[in-house]
MDAnalysis code that builds the backbone (N, CA, C; Angstrom):
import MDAnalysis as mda
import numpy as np

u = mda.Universe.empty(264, n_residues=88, atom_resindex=np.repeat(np.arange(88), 3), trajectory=True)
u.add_TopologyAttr("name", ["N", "CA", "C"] * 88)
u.add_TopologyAttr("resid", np.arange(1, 89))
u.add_TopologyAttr("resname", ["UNK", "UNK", "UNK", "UNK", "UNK", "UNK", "UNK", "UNK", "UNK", "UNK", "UNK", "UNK", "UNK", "UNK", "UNK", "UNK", "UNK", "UNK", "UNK", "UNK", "UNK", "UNK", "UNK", "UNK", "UNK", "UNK", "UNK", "UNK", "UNK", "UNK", "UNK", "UNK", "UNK", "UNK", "UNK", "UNK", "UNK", "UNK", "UNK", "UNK", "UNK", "UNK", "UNK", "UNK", "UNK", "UNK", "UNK", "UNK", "UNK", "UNK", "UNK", "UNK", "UNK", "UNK", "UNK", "UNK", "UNK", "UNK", "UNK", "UNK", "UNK", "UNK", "UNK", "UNK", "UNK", "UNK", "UNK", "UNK", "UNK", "UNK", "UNK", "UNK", "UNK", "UNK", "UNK", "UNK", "UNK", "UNK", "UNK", "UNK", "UNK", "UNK", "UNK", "UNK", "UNK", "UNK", "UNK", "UNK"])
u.atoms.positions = np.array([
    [50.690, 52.012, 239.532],
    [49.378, 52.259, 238.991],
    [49.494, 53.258, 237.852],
    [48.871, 52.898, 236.833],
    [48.577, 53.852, 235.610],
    [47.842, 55.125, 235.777],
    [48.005, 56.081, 235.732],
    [47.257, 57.476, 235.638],
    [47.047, 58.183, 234.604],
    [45.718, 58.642, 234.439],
    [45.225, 59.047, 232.886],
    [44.379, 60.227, 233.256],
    [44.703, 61.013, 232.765],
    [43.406, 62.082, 232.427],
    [42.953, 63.287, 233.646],
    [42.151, 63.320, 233.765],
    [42.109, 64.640, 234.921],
    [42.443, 63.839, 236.411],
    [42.000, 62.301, 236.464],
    [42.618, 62.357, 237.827],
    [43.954, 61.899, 238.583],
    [44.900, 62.519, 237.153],
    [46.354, 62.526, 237.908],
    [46.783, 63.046, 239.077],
    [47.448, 62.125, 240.145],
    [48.103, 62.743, 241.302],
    [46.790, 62.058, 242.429],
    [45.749, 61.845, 241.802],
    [44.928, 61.577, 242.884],
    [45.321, 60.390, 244.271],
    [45.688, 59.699, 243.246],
    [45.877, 58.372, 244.113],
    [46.663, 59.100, 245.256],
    [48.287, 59.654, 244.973],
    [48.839, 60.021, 245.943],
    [48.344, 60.512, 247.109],
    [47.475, 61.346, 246.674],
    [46.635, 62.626, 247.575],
    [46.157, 61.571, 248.529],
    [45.016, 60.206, 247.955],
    [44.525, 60.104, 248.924],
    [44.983, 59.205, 249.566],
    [46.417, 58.125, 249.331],
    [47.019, 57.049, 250.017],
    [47.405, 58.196, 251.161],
    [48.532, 59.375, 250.556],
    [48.635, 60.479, 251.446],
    [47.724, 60.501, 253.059],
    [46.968, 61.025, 252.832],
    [45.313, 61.358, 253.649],
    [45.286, 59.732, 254.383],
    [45.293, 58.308, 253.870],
    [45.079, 57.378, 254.739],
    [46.035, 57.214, 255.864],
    [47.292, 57.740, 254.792],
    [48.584, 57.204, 255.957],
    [48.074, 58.598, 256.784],
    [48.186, 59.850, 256.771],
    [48.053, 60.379, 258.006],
    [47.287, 60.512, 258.775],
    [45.959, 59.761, 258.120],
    [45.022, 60.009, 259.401],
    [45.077, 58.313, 259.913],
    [45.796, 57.753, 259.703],
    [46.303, 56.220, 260.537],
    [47.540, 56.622, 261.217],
    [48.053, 57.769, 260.667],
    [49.194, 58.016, 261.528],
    [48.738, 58.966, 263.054],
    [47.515, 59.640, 262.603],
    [47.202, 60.540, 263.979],
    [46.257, 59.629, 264.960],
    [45.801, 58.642, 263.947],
    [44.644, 57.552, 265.018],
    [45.675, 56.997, 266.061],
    [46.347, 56.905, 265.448],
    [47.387, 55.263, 265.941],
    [48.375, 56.257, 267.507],
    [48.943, 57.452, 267.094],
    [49.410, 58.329, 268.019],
    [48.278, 58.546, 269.015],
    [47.041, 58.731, 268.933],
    [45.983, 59.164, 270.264],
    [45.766, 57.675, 270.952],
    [45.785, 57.101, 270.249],
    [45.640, 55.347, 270.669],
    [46.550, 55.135, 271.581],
    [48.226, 55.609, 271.384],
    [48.739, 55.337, 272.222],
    [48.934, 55.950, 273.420],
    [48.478, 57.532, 272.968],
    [48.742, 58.381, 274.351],
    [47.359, 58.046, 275.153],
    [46.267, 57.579, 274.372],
    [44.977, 57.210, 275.852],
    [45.400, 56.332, 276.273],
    [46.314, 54.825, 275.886],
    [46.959, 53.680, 276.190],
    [48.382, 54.289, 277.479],
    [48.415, 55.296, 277.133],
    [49.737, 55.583, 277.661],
    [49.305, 55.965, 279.347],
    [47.888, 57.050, 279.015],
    [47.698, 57.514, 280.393],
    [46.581, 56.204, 281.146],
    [45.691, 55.503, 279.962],
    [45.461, 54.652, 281.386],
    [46.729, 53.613, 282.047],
    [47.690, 53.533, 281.468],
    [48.270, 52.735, 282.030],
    [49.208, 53.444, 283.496],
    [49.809, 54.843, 282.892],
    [50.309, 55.914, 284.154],
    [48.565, 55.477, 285.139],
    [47.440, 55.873, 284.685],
    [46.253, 55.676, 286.087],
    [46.636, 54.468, 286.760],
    [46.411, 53.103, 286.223],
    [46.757, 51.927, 286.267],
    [47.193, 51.735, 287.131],
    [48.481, 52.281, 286.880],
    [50.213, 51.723, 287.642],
    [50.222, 52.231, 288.959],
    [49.865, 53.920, 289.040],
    [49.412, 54.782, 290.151],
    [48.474, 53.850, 291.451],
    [47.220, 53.378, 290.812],
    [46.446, 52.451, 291.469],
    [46.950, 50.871, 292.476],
    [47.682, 50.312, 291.178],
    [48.205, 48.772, 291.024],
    [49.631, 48.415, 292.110],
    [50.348, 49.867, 291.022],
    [51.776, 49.775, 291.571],
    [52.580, 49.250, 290.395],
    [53.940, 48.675, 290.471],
    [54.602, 48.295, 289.467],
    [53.992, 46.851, 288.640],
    [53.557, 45.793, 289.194],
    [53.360, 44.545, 288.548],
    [52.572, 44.935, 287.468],
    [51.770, 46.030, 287.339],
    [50.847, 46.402, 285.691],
    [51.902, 46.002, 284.781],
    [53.167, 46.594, 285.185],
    [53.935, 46.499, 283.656],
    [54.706, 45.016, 283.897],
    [54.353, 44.142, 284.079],
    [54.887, 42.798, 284.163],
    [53.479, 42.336, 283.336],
    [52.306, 42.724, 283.415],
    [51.335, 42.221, 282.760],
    [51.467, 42.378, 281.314],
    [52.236, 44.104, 281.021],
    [51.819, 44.388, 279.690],
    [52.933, 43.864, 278.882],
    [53.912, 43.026, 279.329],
    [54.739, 42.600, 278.914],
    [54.229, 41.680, 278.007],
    [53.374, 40.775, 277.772],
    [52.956, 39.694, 276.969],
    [52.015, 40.493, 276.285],
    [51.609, 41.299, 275.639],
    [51.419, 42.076, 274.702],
    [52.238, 42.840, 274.522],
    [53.143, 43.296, 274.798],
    [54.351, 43.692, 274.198],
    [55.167, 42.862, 273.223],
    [55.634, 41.767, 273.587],
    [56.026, 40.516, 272.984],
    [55.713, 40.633, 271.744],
    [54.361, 39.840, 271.864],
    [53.553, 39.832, 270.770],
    [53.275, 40.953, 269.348],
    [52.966, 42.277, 269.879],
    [53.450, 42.923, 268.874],
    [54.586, 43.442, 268.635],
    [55.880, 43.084, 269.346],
    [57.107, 43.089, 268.700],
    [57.337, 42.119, 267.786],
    [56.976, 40.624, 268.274],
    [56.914, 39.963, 267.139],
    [56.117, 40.156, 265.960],
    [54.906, 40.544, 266.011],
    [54.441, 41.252, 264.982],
    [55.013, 41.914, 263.718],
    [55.444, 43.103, 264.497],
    [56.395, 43.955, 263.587],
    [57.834, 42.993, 263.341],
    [58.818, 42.320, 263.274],
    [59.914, 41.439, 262.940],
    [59.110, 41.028, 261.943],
    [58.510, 40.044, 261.936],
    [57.534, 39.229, 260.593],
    [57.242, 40.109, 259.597],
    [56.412, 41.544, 260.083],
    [56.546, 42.685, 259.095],
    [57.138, 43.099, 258.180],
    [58.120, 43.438, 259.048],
    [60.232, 43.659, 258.233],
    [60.094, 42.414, 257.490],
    [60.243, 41.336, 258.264],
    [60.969, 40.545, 257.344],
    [59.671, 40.083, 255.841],
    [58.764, 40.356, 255.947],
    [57.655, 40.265, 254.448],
    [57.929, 41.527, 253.818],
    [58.279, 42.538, 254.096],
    [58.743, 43.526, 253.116],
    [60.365, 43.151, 252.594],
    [60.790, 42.925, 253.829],
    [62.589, 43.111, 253.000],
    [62.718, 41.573, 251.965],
    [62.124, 40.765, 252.057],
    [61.523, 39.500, 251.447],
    [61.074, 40.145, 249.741],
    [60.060, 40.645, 250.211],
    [59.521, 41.113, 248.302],
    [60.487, 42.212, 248.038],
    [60.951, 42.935, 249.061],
    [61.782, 43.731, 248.069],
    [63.392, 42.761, 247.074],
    [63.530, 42.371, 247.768],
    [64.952, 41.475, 247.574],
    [64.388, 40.315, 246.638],
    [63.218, 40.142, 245.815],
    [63.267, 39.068, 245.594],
    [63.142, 39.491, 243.976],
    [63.854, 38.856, 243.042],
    [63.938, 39.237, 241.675],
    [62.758, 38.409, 241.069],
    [62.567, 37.512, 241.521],
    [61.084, 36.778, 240.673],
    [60.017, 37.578, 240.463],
    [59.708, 38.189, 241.672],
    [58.527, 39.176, 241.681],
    [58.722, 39.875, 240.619],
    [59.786, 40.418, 241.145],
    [60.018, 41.705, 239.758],
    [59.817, 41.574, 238.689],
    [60.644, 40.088, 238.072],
    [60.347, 39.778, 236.611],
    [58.915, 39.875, 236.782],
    [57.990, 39.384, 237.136],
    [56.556, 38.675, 236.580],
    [55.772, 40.475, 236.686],
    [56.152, 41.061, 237.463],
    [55.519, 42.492, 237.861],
    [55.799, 43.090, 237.067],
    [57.030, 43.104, 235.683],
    [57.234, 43.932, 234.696],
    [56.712, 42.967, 233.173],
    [56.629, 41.791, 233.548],
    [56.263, 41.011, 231.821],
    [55.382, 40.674, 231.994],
    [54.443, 39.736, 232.807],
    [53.144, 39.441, 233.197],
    [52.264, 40.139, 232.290],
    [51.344, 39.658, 231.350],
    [50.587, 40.977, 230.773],
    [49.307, 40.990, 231.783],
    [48.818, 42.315, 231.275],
    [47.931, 42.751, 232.562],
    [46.650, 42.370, 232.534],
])
């Protein structure tokens, strides 16, 4: 992104500010995820975590597809050309 004039640096600041407050959401998400599941298990017994296994899966596969769409555009020289000559 191009930056001009008094609001240089901004962008950073506030991509900054999204990633960490997605980074502190996403951490309480897991520790309330974490203790109902310790309540859960306490209650249930072990088979809870045979349940959470198929959402586990799933967003492991998630994240693989992830990786592999980033390491994909990074590695790919076409992009690049058209992202540096392309006029804007």
């Amino acid at each position: 992104m191009q930056e001009i004039g008094k609001t240089k640096g901004w962008f950073a600041v506030g991509i900054g500010l999204i990633v960490a407050g997605g980074a502190i959401y996403g951490l309480l998400i897991l520790l309330g995820i974490g203790f109902a599941i310790n309540q859960a298990s306490a209650e249930a017994g072990a088979p809870i975590w045979a349940v959470l296994l198929i959402p586990g899966l799933v967003a492991l596969g998630f994240l693989v597809l992830l990786a592999k769409v980033i390491v994909d555009r990074l590695n790919n020289a076409e992009d690049d050309h058209y992202s540096k000559t392309v006029d804007k």
